[in-house]
PAVORO-382350 format. One line per 3 residues: number of its first residue (from 1); for each residue x, y, z of C-alpha. Coordinates in nm, 4 decimals. Each point is the difference from the previous one (the first is absolute). Example, Ala and Ser with C-alpha at 12.3 -4.5 7.8 and 13.67 -1.06 7.14 Angstrom:
2
1	1.2300/-0.4500/0.7800; 0.1370/0.3440/-0.0660
//
This chain:
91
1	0.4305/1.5615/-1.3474; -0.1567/-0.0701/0.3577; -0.1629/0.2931/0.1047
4	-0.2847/-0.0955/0.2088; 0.1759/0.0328/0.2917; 0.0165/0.3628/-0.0603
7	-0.2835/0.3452/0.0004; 0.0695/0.3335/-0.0681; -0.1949/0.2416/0.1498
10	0.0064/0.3049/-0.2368; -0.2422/0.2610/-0.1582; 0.0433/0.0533/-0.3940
13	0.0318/0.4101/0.0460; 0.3087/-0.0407/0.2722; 0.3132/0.0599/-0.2271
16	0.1494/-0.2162/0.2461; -0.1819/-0.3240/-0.0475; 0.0155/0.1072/-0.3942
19	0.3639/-0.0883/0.0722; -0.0137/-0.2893/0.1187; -0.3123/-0.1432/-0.2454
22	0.2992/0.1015/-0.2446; 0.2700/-0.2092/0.1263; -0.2836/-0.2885/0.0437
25	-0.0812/0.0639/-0.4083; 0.3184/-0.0336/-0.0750; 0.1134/-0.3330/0.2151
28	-0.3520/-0.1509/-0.1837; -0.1422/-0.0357/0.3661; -0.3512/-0.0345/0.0755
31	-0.1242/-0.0385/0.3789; -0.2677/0.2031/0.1824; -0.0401/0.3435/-0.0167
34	-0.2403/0.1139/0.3257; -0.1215/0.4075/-0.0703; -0.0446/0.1160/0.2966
37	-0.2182/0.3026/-0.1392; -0.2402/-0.2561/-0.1645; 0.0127/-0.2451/0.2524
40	0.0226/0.2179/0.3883; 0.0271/-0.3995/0.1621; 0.3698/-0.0089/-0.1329
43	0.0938/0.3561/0.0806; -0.1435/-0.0798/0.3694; 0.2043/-0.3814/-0.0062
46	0.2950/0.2024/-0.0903; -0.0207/0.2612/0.2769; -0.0813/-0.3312/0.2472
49	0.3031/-0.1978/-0.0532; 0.2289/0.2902/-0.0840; -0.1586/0.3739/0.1914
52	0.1334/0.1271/-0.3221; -0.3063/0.0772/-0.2767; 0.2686/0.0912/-0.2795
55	0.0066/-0.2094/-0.3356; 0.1430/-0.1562/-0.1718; 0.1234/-0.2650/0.2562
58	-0.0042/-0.3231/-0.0843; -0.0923/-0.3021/0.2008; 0.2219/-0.2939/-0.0032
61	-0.1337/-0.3425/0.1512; 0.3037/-0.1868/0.1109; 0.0438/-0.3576/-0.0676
64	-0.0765/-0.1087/0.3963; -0.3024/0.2399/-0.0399; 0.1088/0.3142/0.1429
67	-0.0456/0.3003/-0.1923; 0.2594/0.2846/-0.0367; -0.1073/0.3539/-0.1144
70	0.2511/0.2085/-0.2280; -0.0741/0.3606/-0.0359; 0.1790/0.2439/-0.2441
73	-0.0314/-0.0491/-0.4223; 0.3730/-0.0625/0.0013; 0.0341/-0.2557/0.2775
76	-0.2984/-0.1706/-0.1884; 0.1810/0.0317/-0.3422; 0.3261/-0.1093/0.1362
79	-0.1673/-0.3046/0.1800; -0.1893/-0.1077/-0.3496; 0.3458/0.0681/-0.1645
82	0.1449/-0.2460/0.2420; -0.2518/-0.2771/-0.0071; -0.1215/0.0194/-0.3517
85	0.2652/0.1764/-0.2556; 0.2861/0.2014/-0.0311; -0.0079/0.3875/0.0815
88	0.0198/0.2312/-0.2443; 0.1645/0.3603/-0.0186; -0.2401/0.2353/0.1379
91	-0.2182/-0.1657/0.1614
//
């Protein structure tokens, strides 16, 4: 699938973004994961554009080159769900 349109901004410890690295496991999606505890450039890019600094969000680059920021693992897993698969119960 197309993914390089799409960055998650995440941190492996946040049970949060564990959720959504979940959902992305089991849809067989790969795109870019940006720490933002490793890497304090994408925590600072993600407080720029949205004056939030919470993860994970994930960045979506439209196709006329906008980008769109979507906050909240379920919004995320629902939008994935959408795009790239079915949901499934309990997500």
């Amino acid at each position: 699938m197309k993914t390089d349109h799409l960055a998650l901004y995440m941190f492996a410890a946040c049970p949060y973004c564990q959720r959504v690295l979940h959902a992305l496991a089991r849809l067989a999606l790969d795109l870019e994961l940006r720490d933002v505890r490793i890497h304090p450039e994408y925590r600072q890019e993600l407080v720029g554009a949205t004056g939030r600094g919470t993860v994970p969000c994930l960045r979506i680059e439209e196709d006329d080159g906008s980008v769109r920021w979507l906050h909240e693992s379920l919004d995320i897993i629902a939008f994935l769900d959408k795009h790239f698969g079915t949901a499934t119960a309990g997500e």
